[in-house]
VMD Tcl script that builds the backbone (N, CA, C; Angstrom):
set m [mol new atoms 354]
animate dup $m
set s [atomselect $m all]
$s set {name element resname resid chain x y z} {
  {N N UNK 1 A 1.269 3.783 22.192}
  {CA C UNK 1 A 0.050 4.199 21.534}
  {C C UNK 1 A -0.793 5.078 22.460}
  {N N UNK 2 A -0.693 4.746 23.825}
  {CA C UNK 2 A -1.331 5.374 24.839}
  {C C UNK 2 A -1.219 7.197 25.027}
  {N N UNK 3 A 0.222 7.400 24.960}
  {CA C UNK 3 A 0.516 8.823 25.084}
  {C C UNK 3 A 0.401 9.435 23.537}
  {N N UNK 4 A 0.225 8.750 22.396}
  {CA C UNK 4 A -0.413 9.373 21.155}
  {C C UNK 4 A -1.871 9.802 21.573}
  {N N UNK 5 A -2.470 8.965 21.885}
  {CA C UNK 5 A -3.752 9.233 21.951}
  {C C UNK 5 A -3.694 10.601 23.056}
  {N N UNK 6 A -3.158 10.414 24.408}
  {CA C UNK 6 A -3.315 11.676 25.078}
  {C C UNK 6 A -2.483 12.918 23.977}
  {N N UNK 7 A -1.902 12.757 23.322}
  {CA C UNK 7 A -1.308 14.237 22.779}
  {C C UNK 7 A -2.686 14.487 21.816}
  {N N UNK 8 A -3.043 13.678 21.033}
  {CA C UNK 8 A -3.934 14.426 20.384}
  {C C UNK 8 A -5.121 14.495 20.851}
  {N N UNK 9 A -5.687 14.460 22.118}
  {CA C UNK 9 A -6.503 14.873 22.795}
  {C C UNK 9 A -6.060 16.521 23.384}
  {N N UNK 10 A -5.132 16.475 24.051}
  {CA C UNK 10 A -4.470 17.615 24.392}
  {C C UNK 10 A -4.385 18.915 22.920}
  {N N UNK 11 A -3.975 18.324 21.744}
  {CA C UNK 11 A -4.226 19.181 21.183}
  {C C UNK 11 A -5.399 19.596 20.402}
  {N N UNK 12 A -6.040 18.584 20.504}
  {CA C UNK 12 A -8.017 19.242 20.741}
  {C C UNK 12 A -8.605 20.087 21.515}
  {N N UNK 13 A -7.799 20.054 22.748}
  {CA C UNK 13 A -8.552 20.448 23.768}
  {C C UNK 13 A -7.696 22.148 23.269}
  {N N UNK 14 A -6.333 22.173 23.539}
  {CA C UNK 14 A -6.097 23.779 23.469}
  {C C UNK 14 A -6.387 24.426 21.918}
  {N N UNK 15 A -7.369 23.352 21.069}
  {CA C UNK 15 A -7.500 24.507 19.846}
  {C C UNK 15 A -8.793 25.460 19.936}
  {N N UNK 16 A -8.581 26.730 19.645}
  {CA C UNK 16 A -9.907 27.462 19.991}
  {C C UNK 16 A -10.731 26.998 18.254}
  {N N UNK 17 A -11.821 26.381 19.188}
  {CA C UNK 17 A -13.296 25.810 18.172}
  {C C UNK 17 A -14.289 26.778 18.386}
  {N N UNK 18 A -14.848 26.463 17.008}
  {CA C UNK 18 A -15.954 27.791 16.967}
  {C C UNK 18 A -17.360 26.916 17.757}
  {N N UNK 19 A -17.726 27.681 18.771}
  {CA C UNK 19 A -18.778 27.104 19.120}
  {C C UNK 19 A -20.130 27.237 18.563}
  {N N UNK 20 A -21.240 26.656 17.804}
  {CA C UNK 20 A -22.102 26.763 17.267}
  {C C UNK 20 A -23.727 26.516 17.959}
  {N N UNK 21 A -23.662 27.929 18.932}
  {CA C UNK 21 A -24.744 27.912 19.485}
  {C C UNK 21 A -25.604 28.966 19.008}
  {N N UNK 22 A -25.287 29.787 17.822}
  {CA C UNK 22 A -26.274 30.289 17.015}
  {C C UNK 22 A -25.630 30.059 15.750}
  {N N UNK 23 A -26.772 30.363 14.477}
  {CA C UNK 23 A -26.259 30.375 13.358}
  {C C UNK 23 A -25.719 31.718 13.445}
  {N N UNK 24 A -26.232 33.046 13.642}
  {CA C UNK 24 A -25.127 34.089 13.742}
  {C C UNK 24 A -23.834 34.028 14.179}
  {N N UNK 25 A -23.628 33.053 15.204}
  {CA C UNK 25 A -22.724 32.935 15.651}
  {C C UNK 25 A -21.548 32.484 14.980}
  {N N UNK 26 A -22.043 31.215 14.271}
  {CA C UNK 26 A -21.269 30.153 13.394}
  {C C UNK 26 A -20.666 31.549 12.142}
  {N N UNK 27 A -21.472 31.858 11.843}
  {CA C UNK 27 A -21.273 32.637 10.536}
  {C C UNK 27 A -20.142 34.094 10.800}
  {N N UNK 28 A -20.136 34.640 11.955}
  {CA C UNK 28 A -19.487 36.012 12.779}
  {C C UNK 28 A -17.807 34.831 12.409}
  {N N UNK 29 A -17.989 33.702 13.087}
  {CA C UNK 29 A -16.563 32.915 12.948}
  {C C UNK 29 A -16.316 32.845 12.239}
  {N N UNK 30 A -17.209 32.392 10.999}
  {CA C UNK 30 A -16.564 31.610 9.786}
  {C C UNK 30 A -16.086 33.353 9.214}
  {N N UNK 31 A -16.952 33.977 9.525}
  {CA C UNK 31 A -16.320 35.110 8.021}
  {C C UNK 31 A -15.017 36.103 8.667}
  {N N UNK 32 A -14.665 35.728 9.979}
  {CA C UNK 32 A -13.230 35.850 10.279}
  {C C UNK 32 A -12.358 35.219 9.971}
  {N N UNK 33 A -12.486 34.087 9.309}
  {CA C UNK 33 A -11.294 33.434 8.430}
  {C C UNK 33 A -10.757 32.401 9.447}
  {N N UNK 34 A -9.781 31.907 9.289}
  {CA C UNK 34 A -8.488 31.487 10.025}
  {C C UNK 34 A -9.020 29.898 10.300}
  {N N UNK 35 A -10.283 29.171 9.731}
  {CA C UNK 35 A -10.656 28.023 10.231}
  {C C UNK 35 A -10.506 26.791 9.478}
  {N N UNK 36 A -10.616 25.975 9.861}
  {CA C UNK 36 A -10.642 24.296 9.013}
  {C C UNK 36 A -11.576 24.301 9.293}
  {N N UNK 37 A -12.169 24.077 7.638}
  {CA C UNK 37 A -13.933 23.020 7.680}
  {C C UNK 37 A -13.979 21.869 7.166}
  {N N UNK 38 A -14.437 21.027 7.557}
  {CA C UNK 38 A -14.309 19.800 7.160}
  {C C UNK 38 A -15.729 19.241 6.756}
  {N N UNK 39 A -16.075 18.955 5.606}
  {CA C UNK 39 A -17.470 19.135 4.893}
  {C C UNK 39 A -17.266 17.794 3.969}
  {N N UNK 40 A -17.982 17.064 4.456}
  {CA C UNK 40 A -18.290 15.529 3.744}
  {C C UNK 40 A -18.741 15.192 2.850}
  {N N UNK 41 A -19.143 14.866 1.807}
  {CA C UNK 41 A -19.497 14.784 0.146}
  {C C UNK 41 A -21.167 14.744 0.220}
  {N N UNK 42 A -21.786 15.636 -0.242}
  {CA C UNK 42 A -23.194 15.857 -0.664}
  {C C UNK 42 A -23.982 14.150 -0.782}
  {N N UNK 43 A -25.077 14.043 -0.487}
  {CA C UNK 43 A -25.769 12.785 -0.684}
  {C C UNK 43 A -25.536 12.115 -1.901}
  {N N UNK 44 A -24.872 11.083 -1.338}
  {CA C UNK 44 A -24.859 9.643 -2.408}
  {C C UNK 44 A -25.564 8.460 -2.170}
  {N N UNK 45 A -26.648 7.916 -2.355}
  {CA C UNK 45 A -27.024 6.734 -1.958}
  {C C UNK 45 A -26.524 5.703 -1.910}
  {N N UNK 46 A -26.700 5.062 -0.660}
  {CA C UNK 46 A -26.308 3.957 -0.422}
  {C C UNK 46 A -25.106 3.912 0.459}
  {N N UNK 47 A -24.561 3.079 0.778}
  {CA C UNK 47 A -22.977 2.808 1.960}
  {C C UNK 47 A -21.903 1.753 1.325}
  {N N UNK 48 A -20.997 2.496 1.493}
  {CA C UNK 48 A -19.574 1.895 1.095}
  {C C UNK 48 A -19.668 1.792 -0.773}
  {N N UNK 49 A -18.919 1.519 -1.210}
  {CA C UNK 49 A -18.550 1.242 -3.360}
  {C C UNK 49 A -18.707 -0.281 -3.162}
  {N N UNK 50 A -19.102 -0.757 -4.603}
  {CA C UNK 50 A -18.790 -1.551 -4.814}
  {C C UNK 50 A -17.744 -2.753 -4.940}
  {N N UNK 51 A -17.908 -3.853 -5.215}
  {CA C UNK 51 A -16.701 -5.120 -4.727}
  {C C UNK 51 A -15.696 -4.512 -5.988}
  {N N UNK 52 A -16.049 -3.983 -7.050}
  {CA C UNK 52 A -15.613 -3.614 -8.273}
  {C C UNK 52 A -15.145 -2.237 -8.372}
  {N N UNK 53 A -15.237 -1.510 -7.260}
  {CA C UNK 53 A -14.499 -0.013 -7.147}
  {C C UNK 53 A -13.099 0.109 -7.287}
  {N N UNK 54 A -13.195 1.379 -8.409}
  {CA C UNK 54 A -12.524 1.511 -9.146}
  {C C UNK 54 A -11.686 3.235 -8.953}
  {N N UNK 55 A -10.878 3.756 -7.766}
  {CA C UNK 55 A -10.867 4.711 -7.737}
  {C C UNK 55 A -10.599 6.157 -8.921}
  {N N UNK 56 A -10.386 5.536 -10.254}
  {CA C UNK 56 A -9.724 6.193 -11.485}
  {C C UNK 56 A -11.490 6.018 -12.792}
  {N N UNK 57 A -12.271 5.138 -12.006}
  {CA C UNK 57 A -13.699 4.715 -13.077}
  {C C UNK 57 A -14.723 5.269 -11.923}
  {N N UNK 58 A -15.477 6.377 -11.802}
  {CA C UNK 58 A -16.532 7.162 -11.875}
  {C C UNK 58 A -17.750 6.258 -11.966}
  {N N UNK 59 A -17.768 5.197 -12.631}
  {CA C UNK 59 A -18.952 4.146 -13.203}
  {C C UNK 59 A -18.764 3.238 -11.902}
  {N N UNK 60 A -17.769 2.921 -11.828}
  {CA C UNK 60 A -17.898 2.147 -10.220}
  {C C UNK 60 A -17.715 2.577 -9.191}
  {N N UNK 61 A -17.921 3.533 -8.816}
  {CA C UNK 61 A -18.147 4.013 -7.688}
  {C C UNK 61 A -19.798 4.996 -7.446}
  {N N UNK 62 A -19.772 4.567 -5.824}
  {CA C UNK 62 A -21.136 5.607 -5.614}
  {C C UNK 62 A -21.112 6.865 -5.403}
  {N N UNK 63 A -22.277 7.435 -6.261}
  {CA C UNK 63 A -22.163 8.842 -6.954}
  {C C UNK 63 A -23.031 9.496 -6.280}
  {N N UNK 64 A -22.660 10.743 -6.577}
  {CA C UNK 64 A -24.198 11.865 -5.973}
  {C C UNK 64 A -25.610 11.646 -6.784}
  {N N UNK 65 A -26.515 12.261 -6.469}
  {CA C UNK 65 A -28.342 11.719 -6.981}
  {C C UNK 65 A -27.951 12.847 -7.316}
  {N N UNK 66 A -28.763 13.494 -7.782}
  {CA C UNK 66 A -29.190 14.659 -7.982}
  {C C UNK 66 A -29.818 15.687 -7.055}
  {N N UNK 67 A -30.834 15.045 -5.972}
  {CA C UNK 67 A -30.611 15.578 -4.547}
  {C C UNK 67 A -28.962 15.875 -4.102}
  {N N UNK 68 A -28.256 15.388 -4.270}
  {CA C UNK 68 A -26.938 15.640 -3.637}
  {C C UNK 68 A -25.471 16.810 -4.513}
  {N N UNK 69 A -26.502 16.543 -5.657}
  {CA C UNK 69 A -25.590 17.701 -6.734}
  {C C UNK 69 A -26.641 19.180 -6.413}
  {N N UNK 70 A -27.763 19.515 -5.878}
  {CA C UNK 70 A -28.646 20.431 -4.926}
  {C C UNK 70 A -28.093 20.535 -3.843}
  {N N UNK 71 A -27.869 19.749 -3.194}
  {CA C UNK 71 A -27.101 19.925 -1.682}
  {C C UNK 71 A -25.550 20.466 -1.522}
  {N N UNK 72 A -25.669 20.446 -2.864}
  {CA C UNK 72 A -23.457 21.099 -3.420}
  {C C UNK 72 A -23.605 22.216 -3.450}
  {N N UNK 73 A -24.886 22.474 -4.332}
  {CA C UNK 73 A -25.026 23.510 -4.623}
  {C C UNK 73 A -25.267 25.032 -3.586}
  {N N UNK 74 A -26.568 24.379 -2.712}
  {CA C UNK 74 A -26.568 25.260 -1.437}
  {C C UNK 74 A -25.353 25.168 -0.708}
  {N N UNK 75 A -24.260 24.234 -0.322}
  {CA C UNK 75 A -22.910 24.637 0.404}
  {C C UNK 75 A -22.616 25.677 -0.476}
  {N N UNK 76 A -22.085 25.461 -1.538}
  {CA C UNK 76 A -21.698 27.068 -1.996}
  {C C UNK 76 A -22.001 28.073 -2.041}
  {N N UNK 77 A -23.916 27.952 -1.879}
  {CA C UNK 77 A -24.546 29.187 -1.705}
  {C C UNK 77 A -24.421 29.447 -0.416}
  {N N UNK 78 A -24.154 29.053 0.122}
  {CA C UNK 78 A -24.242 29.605 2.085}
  {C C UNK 78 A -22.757 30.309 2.039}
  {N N UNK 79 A -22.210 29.421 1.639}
  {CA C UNK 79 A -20.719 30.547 1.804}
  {C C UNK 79 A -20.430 31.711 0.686}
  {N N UNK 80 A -21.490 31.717 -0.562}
  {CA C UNK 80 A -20.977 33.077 -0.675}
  {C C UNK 80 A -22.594 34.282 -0.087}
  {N N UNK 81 A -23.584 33.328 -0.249}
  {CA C UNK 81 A -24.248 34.634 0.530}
  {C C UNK 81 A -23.833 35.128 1.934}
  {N N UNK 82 A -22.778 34.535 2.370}
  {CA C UNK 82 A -22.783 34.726 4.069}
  {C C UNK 82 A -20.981 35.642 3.650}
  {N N UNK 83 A -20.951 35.749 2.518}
  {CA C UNK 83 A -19.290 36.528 2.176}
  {C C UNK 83 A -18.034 35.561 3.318}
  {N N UNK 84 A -18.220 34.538 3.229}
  {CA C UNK 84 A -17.537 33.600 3.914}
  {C C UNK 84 A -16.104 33.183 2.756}
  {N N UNK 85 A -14.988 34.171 3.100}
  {CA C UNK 85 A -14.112 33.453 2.334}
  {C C UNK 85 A -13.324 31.887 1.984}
  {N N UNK 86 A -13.055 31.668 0.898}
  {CA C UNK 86 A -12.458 30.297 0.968}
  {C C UNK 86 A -11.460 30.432 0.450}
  {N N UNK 87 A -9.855 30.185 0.961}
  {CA C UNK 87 A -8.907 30.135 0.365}
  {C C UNK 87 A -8.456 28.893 -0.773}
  {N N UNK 88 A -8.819 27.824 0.295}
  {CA C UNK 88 A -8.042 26.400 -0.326}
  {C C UNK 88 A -9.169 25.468 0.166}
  {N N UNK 89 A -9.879 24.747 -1.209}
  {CA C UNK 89 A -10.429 23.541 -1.198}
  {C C UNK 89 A -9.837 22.013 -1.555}
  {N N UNK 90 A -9.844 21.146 -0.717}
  {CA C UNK 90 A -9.436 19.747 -1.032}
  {C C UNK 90 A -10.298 18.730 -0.820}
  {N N UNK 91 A -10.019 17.982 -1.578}
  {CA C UNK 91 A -11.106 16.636 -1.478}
  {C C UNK 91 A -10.751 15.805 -2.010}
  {N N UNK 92 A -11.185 14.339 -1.084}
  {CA C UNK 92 A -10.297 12.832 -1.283}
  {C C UNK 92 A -10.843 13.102 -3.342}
  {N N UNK 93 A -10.206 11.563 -3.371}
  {CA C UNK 93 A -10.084 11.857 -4.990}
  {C C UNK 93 A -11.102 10.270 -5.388}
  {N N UNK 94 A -12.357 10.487 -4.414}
  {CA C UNK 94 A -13.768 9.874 -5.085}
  {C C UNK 94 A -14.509 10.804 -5.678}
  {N N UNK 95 A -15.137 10.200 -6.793}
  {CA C UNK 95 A -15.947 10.806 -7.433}
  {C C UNK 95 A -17.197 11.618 -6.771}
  {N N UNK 96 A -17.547 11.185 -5.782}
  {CA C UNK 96 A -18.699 11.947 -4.969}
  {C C UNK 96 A -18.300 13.044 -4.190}
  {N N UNK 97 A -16.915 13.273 -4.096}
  {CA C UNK 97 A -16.284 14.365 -3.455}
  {C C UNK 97 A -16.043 15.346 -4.143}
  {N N UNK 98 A -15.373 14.990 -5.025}
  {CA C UNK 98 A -14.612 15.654 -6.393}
  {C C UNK 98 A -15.950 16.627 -6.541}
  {N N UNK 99 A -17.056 16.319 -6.758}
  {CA C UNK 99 A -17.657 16.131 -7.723}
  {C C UNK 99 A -19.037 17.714 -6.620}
  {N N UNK 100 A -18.609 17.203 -5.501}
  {CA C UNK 100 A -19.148 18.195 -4.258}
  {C C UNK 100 A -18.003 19.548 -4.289}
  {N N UNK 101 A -17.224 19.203 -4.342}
  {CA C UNK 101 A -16.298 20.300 -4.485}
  {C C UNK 101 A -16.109 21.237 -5.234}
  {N N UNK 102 A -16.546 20.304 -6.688}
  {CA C UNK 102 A -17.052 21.270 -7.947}
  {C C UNK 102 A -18.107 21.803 -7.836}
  {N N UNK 103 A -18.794 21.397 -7.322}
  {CA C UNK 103 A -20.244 22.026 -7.918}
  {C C UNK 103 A -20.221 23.326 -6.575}
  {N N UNK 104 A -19.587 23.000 -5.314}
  {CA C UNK 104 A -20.023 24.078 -3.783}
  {C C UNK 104 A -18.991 25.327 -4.454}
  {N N UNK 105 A -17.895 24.891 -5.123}
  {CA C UNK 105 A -16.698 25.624 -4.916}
  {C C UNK 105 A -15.935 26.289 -6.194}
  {N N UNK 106 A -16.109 25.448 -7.298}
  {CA C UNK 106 A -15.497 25.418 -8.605}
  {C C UNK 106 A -14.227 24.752 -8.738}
  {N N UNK 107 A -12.864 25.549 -7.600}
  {CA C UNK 107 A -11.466 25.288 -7.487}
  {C C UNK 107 A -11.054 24.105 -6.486}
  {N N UNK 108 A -10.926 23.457 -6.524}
  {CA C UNK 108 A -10.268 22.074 -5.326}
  {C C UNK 108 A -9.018 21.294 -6.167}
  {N N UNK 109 A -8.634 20.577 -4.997}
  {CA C UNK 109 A -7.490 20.123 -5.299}
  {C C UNK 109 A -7.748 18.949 -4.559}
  {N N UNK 110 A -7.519 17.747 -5.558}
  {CA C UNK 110 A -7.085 16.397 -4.688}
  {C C UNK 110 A -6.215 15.751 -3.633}
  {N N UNK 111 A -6.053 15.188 -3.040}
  {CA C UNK 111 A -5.336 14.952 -1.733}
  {C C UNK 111 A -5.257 13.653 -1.676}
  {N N UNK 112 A -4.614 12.625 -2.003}
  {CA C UNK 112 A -4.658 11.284 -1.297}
  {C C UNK 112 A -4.853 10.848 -0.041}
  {N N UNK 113 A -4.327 11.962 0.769}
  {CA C UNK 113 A -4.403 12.063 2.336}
  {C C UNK 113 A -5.952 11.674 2.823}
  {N N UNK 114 A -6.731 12.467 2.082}
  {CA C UNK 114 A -8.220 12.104 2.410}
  {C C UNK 114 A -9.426 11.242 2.164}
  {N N UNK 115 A -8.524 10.401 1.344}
  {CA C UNK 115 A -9.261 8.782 0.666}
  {C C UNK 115 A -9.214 7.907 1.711}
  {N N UNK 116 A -10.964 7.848 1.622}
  {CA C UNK 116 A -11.233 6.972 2.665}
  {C C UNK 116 A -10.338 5.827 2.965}
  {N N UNK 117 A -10.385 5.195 3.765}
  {CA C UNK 117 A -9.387 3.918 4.381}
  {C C UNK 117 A -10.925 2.520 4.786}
  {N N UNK 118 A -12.055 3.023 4.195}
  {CA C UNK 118 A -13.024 2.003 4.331}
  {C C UNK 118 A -13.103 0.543 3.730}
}
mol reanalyze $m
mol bondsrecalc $m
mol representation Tube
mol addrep $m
């Protein structure tokens, strides 16, 4: 387990990361393409689903406010006022993701890969 952990340190260390010490800066990177963003689901109140979560029922699980369907909304506005292309959107397959993805992006695709393990 020991030399897992050093490889994927090692391959942290040789990936070139965009460093974000200006917003010009961030933005010069992003609209060169070639990056992974990894962007977490717009405000949902509260922590963790219910004892009754239901990954296929929307009703049991915790959802975006409406502050957080606003907060979808500006991710999408930052990336197209900033002409920041997006090839490929994915997102675990909770409703508060899904649901961020639609509203920042329009096009996403589900992933099992990215369902939480909480």
């Amino acid at each position: 387990m020991k030399i897992l952990n050093y490889l994927i340190i090692i391959l942290i260390c040789i990936n070139h990361s965009v460093k974000a010490d200006s917003k010009k800066t961030l933005i010069d990177e992003l609209q060169k393409g070639g990056k992974l963003i990894f962007i977490r689901h717009a405000y949902a109140p509260g922590g963790g689903d219910p004892n009754n979560f239901d990954i296929n029922d929307c009703t049991t699980q915790r959802n975006l406010s409406d502050s957080g369907r606003v907060q979808s909304q500006k991710i999408g506005n930052f990336f197209k006022e900033n002409k920041i292309s997006i090839e490929k959107v994915y997102s675990s397959e909770w409703c508060r993701c899904k649901e961020t993805a639609s509203i920042a992006f329009k096009k996403y695709k589900t992933k099992t890969f990215l369902n939480s393990f909480f």
